[in-house]
N, C-alpha and C positions, 0 to 999 in steps of 0.2 A: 504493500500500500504506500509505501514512503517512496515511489517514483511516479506519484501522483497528485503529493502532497506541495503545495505553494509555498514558498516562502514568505510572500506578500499577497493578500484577497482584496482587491479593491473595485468598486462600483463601474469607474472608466478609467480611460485614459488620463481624463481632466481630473483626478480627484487622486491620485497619486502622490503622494511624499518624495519629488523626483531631488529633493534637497537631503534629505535621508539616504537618497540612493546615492549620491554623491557622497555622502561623509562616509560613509560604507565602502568607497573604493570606488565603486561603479564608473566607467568611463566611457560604454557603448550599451548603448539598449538598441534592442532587435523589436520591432514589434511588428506583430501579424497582422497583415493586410482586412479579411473578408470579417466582419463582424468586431470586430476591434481597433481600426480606425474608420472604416465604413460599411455599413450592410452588404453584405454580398452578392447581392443584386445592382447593384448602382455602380456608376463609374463614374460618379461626380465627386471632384476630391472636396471634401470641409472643409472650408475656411477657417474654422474656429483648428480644426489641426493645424494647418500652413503654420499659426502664431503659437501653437502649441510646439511643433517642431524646430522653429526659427528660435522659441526663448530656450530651449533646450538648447539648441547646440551652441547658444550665446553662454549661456553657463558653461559651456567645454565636453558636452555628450558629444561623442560622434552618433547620427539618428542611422538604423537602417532598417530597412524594412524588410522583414522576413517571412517567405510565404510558402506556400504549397503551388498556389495560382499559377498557373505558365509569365511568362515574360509577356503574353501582349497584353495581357491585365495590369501586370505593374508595372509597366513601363509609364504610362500617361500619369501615376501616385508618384515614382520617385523623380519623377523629369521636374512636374506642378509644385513636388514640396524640396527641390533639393537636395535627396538625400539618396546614398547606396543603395540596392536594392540586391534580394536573393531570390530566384524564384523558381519553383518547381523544387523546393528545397525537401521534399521526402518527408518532412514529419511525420514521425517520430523517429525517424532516421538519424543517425549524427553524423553519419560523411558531411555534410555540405557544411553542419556546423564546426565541427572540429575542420576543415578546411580556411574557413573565412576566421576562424581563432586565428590560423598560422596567417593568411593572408595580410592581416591587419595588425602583426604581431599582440596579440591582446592573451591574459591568462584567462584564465574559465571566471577566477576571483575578480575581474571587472567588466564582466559581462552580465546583462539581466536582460530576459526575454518577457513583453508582455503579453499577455493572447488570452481569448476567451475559451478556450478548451483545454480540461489538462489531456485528454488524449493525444494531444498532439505539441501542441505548447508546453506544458509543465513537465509533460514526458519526456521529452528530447533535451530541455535543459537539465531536468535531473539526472537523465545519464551522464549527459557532461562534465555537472558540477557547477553550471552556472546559477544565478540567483531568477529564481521564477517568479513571475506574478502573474496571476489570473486577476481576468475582470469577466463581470456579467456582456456576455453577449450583447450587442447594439441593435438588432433584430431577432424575432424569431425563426426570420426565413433561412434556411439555409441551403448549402446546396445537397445532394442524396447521400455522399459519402457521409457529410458530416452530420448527417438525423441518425446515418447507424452512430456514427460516435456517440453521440449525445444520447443515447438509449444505455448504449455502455457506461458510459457517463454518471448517469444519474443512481445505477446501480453500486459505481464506487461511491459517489458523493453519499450513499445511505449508508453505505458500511462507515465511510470516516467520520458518518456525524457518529452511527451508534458505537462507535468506539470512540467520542469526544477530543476527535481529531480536526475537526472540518465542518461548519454549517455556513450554508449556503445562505448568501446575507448576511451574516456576520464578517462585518469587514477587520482586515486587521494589517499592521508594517510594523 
């Protein structure tokens, strides 16, 4: 169960302790494109990210964005917000992670990934070692792989509450 367990549970992206994440070491966050900075239906980027992104990497984050999606999805997100991008990245996979560790010389200890699924997000950081944070989902839509995840899902999220590891809504950093 503890490769599915978050380090950080937080609401959104906007509502993050990215100041904390900084005193902590943290120097690059990955975060997952489809439901965590925009519903997975849409390819309109959020403005309210753009400034979300821009004060981040003015603090000194390098921003990347990490996804599952092919490249012509993230292409028009990291072009609009300026920032790296990974895509087709396998989650729960860790080739592509432990790749872009070496590529950007970065250790596992300053890196955090945020995503609304631990099946995929929480899982691939905790094999790594890096620091995870889940957020609630930005839609209910999803796309077919990710409704099987999220059935999975909801199966672990019952065990880690009934073992007082994990409740859904209770946020926590």
């Amino acid at each position: 169960m503890e490769e599915y367990m978050p380090d950080v549970y937080g609401k959104s992206i906007y509502t993050i302790d990215y100041t904390k994440l900084l005193s902590r070491g943290i120097k690059c966050l990955l975060f997952d494109l489809d439901n965590t900075i925009v519903p997975s239906h849409e390819n309109v980027p959020p403005k309210k990210a753009k400034e979300l992104f821009t004060g981040l990497k003015q603090k000194g984050f390098r921003v990347i964005i990490y996804t599952n999606s092919p490249m012509i999805r993230l292409r028009g997100f990291k072009d609009y917000f300026g920032v790296d991008g990974v895509s087709s990245a396998f989650k729960p996979f860790t080739y592509k992670l432990k790749r872009l560790l070496k590529k950007y010389n970065l250790t596992a200890s300053e890196v955090a990934i945020i995503g609304d699924q631990l099946m995929t997000d929480v899982k691939v950081g905790n094999k790594v070692g890096i620091t995870t944070v889940l957020i609630e989902p930005i839609s209910k839509k999803d796309f077919v792989l990710t409704r099987i995840n999220r059935r999975h899902e909801r199966k672990v999220m019952k065990s880690l509450r009934d073992h007082d590891l994990f409740c859904k809504g209770r946020y926590y950093d």
